[in-house]
Steps between C-alpha positions, in 0.01 A plus 500: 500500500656813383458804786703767584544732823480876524606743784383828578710747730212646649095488582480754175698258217307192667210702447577545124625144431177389603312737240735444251449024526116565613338491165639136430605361810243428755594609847178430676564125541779547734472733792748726578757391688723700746775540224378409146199493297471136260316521174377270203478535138105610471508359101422097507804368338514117645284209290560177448514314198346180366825287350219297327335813298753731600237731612539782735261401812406630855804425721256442798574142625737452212710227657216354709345133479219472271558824300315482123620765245212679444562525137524108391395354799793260565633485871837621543630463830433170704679401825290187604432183270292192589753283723697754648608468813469774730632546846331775726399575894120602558383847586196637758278669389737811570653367271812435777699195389477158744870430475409162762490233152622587149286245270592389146245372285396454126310759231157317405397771319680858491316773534425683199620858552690678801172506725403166373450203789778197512362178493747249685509113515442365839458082341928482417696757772840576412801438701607897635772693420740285743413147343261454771184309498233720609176448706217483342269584798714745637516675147101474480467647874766800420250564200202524703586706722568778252145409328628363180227322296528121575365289195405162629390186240146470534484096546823475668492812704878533437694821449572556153587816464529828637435860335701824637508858387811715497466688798468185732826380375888629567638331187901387534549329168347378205671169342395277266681111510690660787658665231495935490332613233489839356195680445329508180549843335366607163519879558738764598506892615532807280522910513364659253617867486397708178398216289883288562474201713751428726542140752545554843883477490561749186613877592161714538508802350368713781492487896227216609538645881652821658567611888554840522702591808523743773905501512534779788307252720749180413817431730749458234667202668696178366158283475357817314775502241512135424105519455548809232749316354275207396604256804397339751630649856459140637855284479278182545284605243812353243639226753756273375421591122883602454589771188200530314479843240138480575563524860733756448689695247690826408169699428417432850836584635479831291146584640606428841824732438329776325217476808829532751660796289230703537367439805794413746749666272856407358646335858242269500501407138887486570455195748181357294774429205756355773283288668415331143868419480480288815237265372655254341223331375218760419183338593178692579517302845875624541414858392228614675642316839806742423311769384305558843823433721603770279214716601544383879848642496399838387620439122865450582703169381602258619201464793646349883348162397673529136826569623486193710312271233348545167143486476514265137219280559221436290310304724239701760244340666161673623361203685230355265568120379405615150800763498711242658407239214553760238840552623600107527327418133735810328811379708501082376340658148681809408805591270676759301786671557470774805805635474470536161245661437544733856773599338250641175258670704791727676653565155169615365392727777896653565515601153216693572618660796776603341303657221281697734806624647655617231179667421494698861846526624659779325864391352631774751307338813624153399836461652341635824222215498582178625190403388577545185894396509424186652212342239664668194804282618253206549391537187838549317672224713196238555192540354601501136742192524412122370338288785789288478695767664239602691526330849848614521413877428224538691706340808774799445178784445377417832821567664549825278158628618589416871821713452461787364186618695 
């Protein structure tokens, strides 16, 4: 989803950005917060398309069970079949889930759209989820008690089947032969903005969402910069995913500097760009662990806990299994090359730097800068070299930067 942010100085430019997005962005969704004011496109611009008749259709429900194109009729998105084998709790009728028995059984008959009933086989019960043989009465009981609809055989007075709706279910998965199957999808989503269509991955032409913010209200602090930068301000957030360019990259790194240069001025920026040379491997985890030491220490580098140990871990926990699981799963599965390609990132953004020097540091002021002595030499003696030579370069920078300071 394409959106952009905005930031007015004062009550009066906030005042005027809202004039200026009002006629199409719709504001009155959203209520204002304390700091910003979040807005829609008003224009519809999201349908979904039929991959049968390739006609443009209502996007409502588009990737829901049951849904018919209403152009040809055909359905084109199913997630339940006849035999599928679906494991759920039971809910009250507020709809709060009974977590006390998880029961498996076997599609009779699925329902026909996304409100339709389930129809479930009580003759043949499926073993659970944990190869266990369940109990037929107990199952029978548990579905009682939350009033599903019992059909019995009218000669035998045995259960035969059961029928559910949606809401009296918590669903966990849907299998069929114990075997994950995808869902069956025959349509797909499309913007449609002045008569081009565009899928929901291509570049949209205009903003789909805006916040407009009130920037003398924000604390401009390390969690705020990595946010305006495009980041998350949560190390755990990229736990144990190592380098990724996704994660991080040099037009983050320049965001984050230029956001530092202007607001915290040339020290901090200073220490920002020595910090980076003390990561050794630059993952988002790493860098934003070092990045609010940094803050901590009142923007100078190397921080108290830096000078006794790096902080050049990618792994940071926040308590939750799933985080923890995350973490494990990237560790025995990931790859690549993080020096590598650390090693890219810090060559892309330190050629800028140098640039925007050169841009504001008169050729008089230079010599008097070590700012701008020490990353023009970084540049000239590092950051323009062959990787090959790299490790051994950027060893000797770090003890360049360290002293002449």
């Amino acid at each position: 989803m394409k959106t952009d942010r905005f930031y007015s100085k004062n009550q009066t430019e906030f005042n005027k950005l809202i004039k200026q997005f009002e006629s199409d962005y719709d504001f009155s969704k959203y209520p204002m917060e304390h700091n910003y004011q979040f807005g829609v496109l008003k224009k519809e611009y999201r349908f979904g398309k039929c991959n049968y008749c390739n006609s443009i259709i209502d996007i409502c429900g588009i990737q829901s069970h049951g849904r018919v194109c209403e152009n040809c009729g055909e359905i084109i998105h199913r997630d339940y079949w006849d035999g599928s084998i679906i494991r759920f709790y039971m809910r009250d009728k507020n709809e709060q889930t009974d977590g006390s028995l998880e029961i498996t059984l076997q599609l009779k008959k699925p329902p026909v759209d996304r409100d339709g009933e389930f129809e479930f086989d009580l003759i043949s019960i499926p073993i659970d989820y944990y190869n266990n043989v369940q109990d037929k009465g107990v199952v029978i009981n548990q579905l009682k008690k939350h009033n599903g609809l019992i059909i019995y055989n009218t000669e035998t007075d045995i259960a035969e089947s059961v029928i559910l709706n949606k809401n009296q279910m918590n669903i966990c998965e849907t299998t069929t032969d114990r075997k994950y199957r995808i869902p069956e999808n025959h349509s797909s989503v499309v913007k449609i903005w002045d008569g081009v269509e565009y899928s929901e991955f291509d570049d949209f032409p205009v903003n789909e969402t805006i916040t407009i913010y009130k920037d003398w209200l924000i604390k401009k602090d390390a969690k705020e910069i990595l946010r305006r930068s495009g980041m998350s301000s949560r190390p755990e957030f990229y736990s144990g995913r190592g380098v990724k360019k996704c994660d991080l990259n040099s037009k983050h790194l320049i965001k984050i500097f230029d956001l530092i240069y202007q607001q915290l001025k040339e020290d901090a920026a200073f220490n920002f760009c020595r910090m980076l040379f003390d990561i050794d491997q630059l993952s988002a985890t790493a860098f934003i662990r070092n990045f609010l030491a940094l803050e901590r220490s009142n923007w100078k580098w190397p921080t108290k806990v830096n000078k006794e140990k790096k902080i050049n871990s990618d792994i940071e926990l926040d308590g939750t299994e799933m985080n923890a699981f995350a973490t494990l799963a990237s560790k025995l599965y990931g790859g690549g090359d993080n020096e590598f390609l650390s090693f890219r990132i810090k060559n892309e953004f330190f050629v800028y730097v140098n640039k925007f020097l050169n841009k504001r540091i008169n050729k008089s002021q230079r010599k008097a800068s070590p700012f701008y002595t020490t990353i023009s030499k970084a540049i000239e003696n590092v950051y323009l070299t062959e990787y090959a030579e790299a490790n051994n370069y950027i060893e000797i920078h770090k003890n360049f930067i360290l002293n002449h300071l």
